[in-house]
Each structure stands twice: as structure tokens, then as C-alpha cells.
C-alpha positions as CSV (number, residue, x, y, z in Angstrom):
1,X,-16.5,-3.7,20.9
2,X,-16.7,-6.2,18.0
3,X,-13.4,-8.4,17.0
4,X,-14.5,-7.8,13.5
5,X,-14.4,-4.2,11.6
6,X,-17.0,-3.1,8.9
7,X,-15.9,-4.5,5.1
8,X,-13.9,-1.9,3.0
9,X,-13.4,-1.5,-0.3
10,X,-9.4,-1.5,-1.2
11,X,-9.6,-1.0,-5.0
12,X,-6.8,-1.6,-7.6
13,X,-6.7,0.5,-10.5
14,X,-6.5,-1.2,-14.6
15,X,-3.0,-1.5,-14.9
16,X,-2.1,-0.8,-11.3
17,X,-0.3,-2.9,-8.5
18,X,-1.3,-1.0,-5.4
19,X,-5.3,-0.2,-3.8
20,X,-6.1,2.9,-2.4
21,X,-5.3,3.7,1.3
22,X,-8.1,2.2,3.9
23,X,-8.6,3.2,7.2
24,X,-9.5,-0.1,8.9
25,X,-10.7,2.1,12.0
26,X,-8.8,0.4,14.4
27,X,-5.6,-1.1,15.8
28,X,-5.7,-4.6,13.9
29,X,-3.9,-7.4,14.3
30,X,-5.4,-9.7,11.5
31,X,-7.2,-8.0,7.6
32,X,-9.4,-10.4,6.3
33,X,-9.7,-10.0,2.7
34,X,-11.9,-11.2,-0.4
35,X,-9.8,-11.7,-3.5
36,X,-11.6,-11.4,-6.5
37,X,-10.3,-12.5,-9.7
38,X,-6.9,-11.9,-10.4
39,X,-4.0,-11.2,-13.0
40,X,-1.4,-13.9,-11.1
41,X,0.3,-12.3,-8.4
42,X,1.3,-12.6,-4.7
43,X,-1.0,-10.1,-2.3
44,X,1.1,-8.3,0.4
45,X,-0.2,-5.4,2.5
46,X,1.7,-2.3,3.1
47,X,1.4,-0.5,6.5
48,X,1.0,2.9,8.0
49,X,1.0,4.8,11.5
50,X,-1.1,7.6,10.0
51,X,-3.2,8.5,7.2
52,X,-1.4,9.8,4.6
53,X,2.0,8.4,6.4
54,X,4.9,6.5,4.5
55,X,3.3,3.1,3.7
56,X,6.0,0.1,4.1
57,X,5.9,-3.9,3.6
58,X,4.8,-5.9,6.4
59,X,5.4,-9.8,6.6
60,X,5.1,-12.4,3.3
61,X,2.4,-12.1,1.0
62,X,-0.3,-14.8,-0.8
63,X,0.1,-16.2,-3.9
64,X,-3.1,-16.6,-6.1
65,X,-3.4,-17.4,-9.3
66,X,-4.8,-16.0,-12.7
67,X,-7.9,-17.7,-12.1
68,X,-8.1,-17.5,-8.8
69,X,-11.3,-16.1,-7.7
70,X,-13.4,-15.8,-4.5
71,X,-10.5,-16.6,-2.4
72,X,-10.6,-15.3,0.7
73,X,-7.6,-15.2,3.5
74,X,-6.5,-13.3,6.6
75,X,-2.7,-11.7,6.9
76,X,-0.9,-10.2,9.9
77,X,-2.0,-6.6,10.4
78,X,1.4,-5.5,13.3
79,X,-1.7,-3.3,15.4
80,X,-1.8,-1.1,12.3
81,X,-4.7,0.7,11.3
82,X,-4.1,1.8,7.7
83,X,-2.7,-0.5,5.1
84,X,-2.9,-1.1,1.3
85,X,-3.2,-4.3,-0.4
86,X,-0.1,-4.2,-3.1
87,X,0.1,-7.1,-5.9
88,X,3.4,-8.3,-7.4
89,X,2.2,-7.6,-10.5
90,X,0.0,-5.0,-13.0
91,X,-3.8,-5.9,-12.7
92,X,-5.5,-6.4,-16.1
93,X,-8.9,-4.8,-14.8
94,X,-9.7,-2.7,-12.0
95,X,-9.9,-4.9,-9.0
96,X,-12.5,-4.9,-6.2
97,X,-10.9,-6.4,-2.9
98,X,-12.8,-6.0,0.7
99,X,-10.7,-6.1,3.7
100,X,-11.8,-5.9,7.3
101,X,-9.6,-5.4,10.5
102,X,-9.8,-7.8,13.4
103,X,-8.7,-8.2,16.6
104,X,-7.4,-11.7,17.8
């Protein structure tokens, strides 16, 4: 088995703080993720045990700023498999973030 997981979309919505729900397909300790441009904001990822389970916070977050663009970083995963990627504040334009799971 790979220590890397395919690249997902996690998208945030015009005017929203939160992405969609992604499966990473497996039990991940680390989420890689490409930042694209963004509104300024700190990037934290939210956690679940199942699909369509009670997301929650897990660990600190990233700060990036307004210009901040093809920034890429990796954040504690906890073993979970499904996560969002949250933002700290309203994104002026739809935003296009890939994550991928990995094992460490």
C-alpha cells in the first residue's frame, strides 16, 4: 500500500468557511494540502469517524494570508479518514483546495 492517498478536491463555497466532506480512503495520520489563493484566514481541519458523522476540531490550524497562494502544508490527521478543511473566515470566491491522506 502507498503512504500517499489519491489528491481530492475539498472545495469552499463564495462566501463560505467550511469545504465539503472528503473521504480520504483511509486511516491518515498526516493531509497534505494545496492552498490556493485565499481571503486571510487560519486553515484547520475538522474530523469525523464516519461519513456523514458529527465533524469536530482537531489540533491548531495554519495561518495564510490574503495573498497567499500555492502554499502548500501537511497537518495532523488523529488516524481519521474523513475531514473538512474549515477557514476562520468567509472566502471571497469559491475555493479549490486538494488534500491527500498519508501514512507516516
Amino acid at each position: 500500500m502507498s503512504l500517499y492517498g489519491r489528491w481530492l478536491p475539498a472545495t469552499i463555497a463564495s462566501g463560505g468557511t467550511s469545504s465539503d466532506a472528503v473521504n480520504l480512503g483511509m486511516d491518515a495520520d498526516a493531509v497534505c494540502i494545496q492552498l490556493p489563493t485565499l481571503t486571510s484566514c487560519t486553515i484547520k481541519l475538522q474530523v469525523a469517524e464516519e461519513s456523514g458523522g458529527t465533524y469536530q476540531d482537531l489540533g491548531s490550524g495554519v495561518t495564510t494570508a490574503t495573498t497567499t497562494g500555492a502554499y502548500n502544508t501537511m497537518l495532523k490527521a488523529g488516524g481519521y479518514s474523513h475531514i473538512k478543511v474549515v477557514s476562520s473566515a468567509a472566502q471571497g470566491a469559491e475555493r479549490l483546495i486538494r488534500v491527500r491522506g498519508m501514512k507516516i
